[in-house]
C-alpha positions, 0 to 999 in steps of 0.5 A: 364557381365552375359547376358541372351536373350530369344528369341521365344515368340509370340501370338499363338491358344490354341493347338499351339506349340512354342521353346523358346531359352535362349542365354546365355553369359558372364558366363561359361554355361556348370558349370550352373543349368538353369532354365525357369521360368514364370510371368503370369498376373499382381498379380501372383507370377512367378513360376518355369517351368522347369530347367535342369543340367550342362549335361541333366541328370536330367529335372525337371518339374512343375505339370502344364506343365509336358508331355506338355514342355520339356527343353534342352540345348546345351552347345556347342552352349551356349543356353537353349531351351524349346519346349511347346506343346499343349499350354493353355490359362493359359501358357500365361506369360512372359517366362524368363530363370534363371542361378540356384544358387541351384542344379536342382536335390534339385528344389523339396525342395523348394516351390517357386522362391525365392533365386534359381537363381542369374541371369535372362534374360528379358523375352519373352511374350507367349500368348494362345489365340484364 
């Protein structure tokens, strides 16, 4: 069974850092694209953070979140990871991490989440307020 936990959410100032974890099991992790996606408030559609490839070549970014989070992972240790820098109230959202069913490199095709991963976690809840 595909399993995916995220772990790392709080309620944190404007400015604040956080490291979000994705802990993945049930599948084999180094063969997967992975992928943070967020829900923000109810009536927002969820929208691509950031994603990265099998090796860590290649990071893709949303314009939102450029120079301000960045996406890692450790295949060794079956977990994804993302640092979030200089938070803002509008990163507030729950956070979950998607296995992509396209390849990270081709992210730029597609306008929206639609049909890009196949598996999810539940979510952790980031909230930027002072």
């Amino acid at each position: 069974e595909v399993q995916l936990v995220e772990s790392g959410g709080s309620t944190v100032q404007p400015g604040g850092s956080l490291r979000l974890s994705c802990a993945a099991s049930g599948f084999t992790f180094d063969s997967y694209d992975m992928s943070w996606v967020r829900q923000g408030p109810t009536g927002q559609g969820p929208e691509l953070v950031s994603a990265i490839n099998t090796r860590s070549t290649f990071t893709f970014y949303g314009d939102s979140v450029k120079g301000r989070f960045t996406i890692s992972r450790d295949n060794d240790k079956n977990t994804l990871y993302l640092q979030m820098n200089n938070l803002k109230p509008e990163d507030t959202a729950l956070y979950y991490c998607a296995r992509l069913r396209v390849p990270a490199l081709d992210l730029g095709h597609y306008s929206g989440v639609e049909g890009i991963f196949n598996a999810r976690g539940q979510g952790t809840q980031v909230t930027v307020s002072s």
